[in-house]
C-alpha angles and dihedrals in degrees: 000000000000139000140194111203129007114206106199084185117023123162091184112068100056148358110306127345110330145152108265118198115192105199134205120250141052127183093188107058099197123212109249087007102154102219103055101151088062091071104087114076090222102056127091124030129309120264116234151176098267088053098055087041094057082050091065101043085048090045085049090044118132101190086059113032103206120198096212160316117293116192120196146140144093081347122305087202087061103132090241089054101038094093096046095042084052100048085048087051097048090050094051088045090057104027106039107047115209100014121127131234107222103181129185122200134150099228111094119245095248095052095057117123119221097276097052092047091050079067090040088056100057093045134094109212126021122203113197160191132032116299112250126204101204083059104047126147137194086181099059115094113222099000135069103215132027095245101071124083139235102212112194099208109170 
């Protein structure tokens, strides 16, 4: 898996201070997305031990209390990025008691295959479904059209 930025606090993707993790790839493409050099698998840097490793010890942090964990990207469901992003989730679930997991893809819930809902399953908020221009809204919080979902899931 690649990435293209690390946030170790970020007040932006999420609700509170959190660790924001802006993946590489992105199958959908979607028409205005902001964060279009994120789309091919093989931009950005490599993601490596020492990185998630740094996750967790900022997570853990007590200078700087973070509420959670936001992925985003590119998509971090995207079937290249699944293991990794499970194996990052795992870690945070067992290593860094009471944070939260916010996650943006552009897949719908109900379209996941079983990999991608083994990571949909350890996490604590989904927001999906593919960003439309002609739906685009300033006023949504979270999200960028009105089509996609905030799904509260634990």
């Amino acid at each position: 898996m690649n990435y293209h930025q690390y946030y170790p606090v970020d007040v932006v993707n999420g609700p509170g201070t959190r660790c924001t993790l802006f993946v590489a790839g992105c199958v959908h493409q979607c028409r205005g997305c902001y964060n279009q050099s994120t789309w091919r698998l093989d931009s950005g840097q490599p993601f490596t031990a020492a990185l998630a490793d740094q996750i967790i010890a900022d997570l853990n942090d007590p200078r700087i209390t973070r509420q959670g964990l936001s992925l985003s990207g590119g998509d971090p469901l995207h079937p290249a990025n699944v293991p990794e992003i499970l194996r990052l989730v795992q870690r945070v679930r067992a290593e860094c008691p009471g944070k939260d997991i916010w996650l943006w893809t552009g897949y719908r819930l109900a379209e996941l295959d079983a990999a991608q809902q083994r990571v949909v399953n350890l996490i604590n908020v989904l927001i999906d479904g593919k960003f439309v221009q002609a739906l685009r809204d300033p006023a949504l919080i979270w999200r960028g059209s009105s089509n996609q979902v905030v799904h509260k899931l634990r």
